[in-house]
C-alpha positions in Angstrom: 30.3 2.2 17.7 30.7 0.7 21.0 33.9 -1.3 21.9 32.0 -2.7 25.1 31.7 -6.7 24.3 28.5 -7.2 25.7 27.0 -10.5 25.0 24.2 -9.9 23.1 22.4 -11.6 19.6 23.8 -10.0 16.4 21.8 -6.7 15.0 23.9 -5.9 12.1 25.7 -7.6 9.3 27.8 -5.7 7.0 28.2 -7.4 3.6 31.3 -6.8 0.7 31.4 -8.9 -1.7 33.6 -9.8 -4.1 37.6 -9.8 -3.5 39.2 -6.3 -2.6 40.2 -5.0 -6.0 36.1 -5.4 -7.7 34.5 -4.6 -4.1 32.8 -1.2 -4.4 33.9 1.6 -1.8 30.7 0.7 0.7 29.5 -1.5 2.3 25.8 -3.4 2.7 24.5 -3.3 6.4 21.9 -4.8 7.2 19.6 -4.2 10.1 17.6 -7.0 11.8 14.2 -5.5 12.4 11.7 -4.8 15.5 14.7 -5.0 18.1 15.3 -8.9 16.9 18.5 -10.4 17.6 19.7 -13.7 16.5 23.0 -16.0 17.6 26.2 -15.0 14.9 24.8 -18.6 13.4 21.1 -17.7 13.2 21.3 -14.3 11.7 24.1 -15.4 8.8 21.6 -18.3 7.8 18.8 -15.8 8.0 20.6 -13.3 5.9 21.8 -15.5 3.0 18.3 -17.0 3.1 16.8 -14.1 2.5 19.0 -12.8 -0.5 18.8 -16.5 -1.9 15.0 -15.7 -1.7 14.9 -12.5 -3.3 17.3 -13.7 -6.2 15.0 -16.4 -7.3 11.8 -14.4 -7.1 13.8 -11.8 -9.7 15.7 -15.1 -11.8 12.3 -17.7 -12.2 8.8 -17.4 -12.9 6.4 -16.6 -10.0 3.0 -16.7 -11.7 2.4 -19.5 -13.6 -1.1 -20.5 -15.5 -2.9 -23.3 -15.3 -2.2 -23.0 -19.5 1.5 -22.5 -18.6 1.4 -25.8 -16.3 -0.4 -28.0 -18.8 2.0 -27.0 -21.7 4.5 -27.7 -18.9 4.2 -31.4 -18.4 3.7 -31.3 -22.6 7.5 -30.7 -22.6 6.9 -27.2 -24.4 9.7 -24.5 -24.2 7.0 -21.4 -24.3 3.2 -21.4 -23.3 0.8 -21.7 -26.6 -1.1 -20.0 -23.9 0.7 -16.8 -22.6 3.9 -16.9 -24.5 5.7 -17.1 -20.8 8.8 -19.2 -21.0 8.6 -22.7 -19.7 12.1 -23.7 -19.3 13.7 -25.3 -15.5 15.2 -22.9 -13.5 18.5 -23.6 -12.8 20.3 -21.9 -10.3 23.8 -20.6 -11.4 26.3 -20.2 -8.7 28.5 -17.4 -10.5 25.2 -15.6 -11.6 24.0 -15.4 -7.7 27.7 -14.6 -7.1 27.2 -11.3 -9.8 23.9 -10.4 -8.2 25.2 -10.3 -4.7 28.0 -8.1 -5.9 26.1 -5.9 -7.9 23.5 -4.8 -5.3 26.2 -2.2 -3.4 25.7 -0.7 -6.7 22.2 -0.5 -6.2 19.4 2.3 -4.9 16.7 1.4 -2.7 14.5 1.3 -5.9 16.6 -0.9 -7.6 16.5 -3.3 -4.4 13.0 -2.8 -3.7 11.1 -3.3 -0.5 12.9 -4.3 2.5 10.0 -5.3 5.0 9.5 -8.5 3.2 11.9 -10.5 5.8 14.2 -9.8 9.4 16.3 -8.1 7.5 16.1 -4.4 6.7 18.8 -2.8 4.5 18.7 0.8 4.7 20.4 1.3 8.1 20.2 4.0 10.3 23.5 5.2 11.7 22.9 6.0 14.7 21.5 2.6 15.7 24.9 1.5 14.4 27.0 3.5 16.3 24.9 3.0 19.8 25.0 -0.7 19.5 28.1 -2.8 21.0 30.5 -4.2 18.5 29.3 -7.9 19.6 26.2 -6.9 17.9 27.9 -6.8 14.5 28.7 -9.5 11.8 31.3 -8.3 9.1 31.8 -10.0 5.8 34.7 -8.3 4.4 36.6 -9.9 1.5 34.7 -12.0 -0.1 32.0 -11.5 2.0 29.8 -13.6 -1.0 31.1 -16.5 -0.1 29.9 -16.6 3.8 26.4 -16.1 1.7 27.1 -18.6 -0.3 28.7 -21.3 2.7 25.9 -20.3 4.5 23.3 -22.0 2.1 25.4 -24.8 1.7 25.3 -25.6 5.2 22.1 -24.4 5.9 19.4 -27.0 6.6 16.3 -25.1 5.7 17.5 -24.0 2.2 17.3 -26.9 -0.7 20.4 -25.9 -2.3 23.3 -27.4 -3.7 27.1 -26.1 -4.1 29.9 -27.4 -5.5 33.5 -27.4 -3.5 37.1 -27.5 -5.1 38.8 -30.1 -3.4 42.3 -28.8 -4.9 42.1 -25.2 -4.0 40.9 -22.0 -4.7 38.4 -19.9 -2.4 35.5 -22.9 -3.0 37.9 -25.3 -1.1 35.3 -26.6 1.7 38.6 -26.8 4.1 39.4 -23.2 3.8 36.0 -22.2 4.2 35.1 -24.4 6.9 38.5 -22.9 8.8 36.9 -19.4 7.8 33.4 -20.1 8.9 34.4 -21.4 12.2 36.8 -17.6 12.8 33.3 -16.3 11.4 31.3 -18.1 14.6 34.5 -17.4 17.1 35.1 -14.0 16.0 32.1 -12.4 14.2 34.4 -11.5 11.5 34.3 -13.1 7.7 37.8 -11.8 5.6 39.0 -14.7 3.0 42.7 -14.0 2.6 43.6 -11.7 4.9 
């Protein structure tokens, strides 16, 4: 990689979740694609809106009926219809948490398709070494938690997060003090 800090929009965003002793050996990088660049702001928002996206398409219902809608509003749990399930989704912060972490576990078939967004998550290497290290976002430590800060303060995603007021890594002051090292810096390590 380049050590040149040329001011450019970022490219790449490298993603470990989860603290140091449960992260897995890799790491997620993520590839912005056609030759798009975005400000360290931009492509973060991008990023976690993206995997916020493809968590709820695998977590609730996509096609529903019009016999699934009518039994709906009847206050049903399952479709007399269809049999699908009928319940609210309800979007579980620990559960997105898990999913985030498990996909450096994952295969590009487990992942799926990754031309459905800007993002594209099977990186080539050489573009990573050829491009200058202001061109990179790392999420190191915890690197879940930028996701997850980044829908929070995110004004095009309709989502809700709770902060600890009294500590722990959900403290809004500690992750505001991180985010703003994040926008400075182009680094995310919680901890360190």
């Amino acid at each position: 990689m380049k050590t040149g800090d040329v001011d450019s929009g970022v490219r790449f965003i490298w993603l470990k979740p989860g603290y140091v002793e449960s992260s897995k050996v890799g790491w997620l990088i993520y590839e912005l694609v056609n030759g798009m660049q975005f400000s360290r702001e931009e492509a973060i928002f991008s990023l976690a809106e993206e995997l916020y996206n493809k968590y709820m398409q695998e977590r609730r219902p996509v096609i529903w009926r019009d016999c699934c809608q009518k039994n709906f509003n009847a206050g049903t749990k399952y479709c007399s219809g269809c049999g699908h399930t009928l319940e609210k989704f309800v979007f579980d912060l620990e559960e997105f948490e898990d999913w985030l972490r498990a996909l450096v576990g994952s295969d590009c078939n487990d992942y799926g398709g990754g031309d459905d967004g800007h993002w594209y998550p099977y990186c080539v290497p050489q573009h990573i070494l050829e491009a200058p290290k202001s061109q990179h976002l790392f999420l190191s430590h915890y690197g879940d938690l930028a996701i997850l800060y980044a829908l929070h303060l995110n004004p095009r995603v309709d989502w809700q997060g709770t902060f600890n007021p009294h500590g722990g890594c959900w403290n809004q002051e500690y992750l505001e003090h991180n985010w703003a090292i994040l926008m400075e810096t182009g680094k995310w390590s919680l901890g360190q």
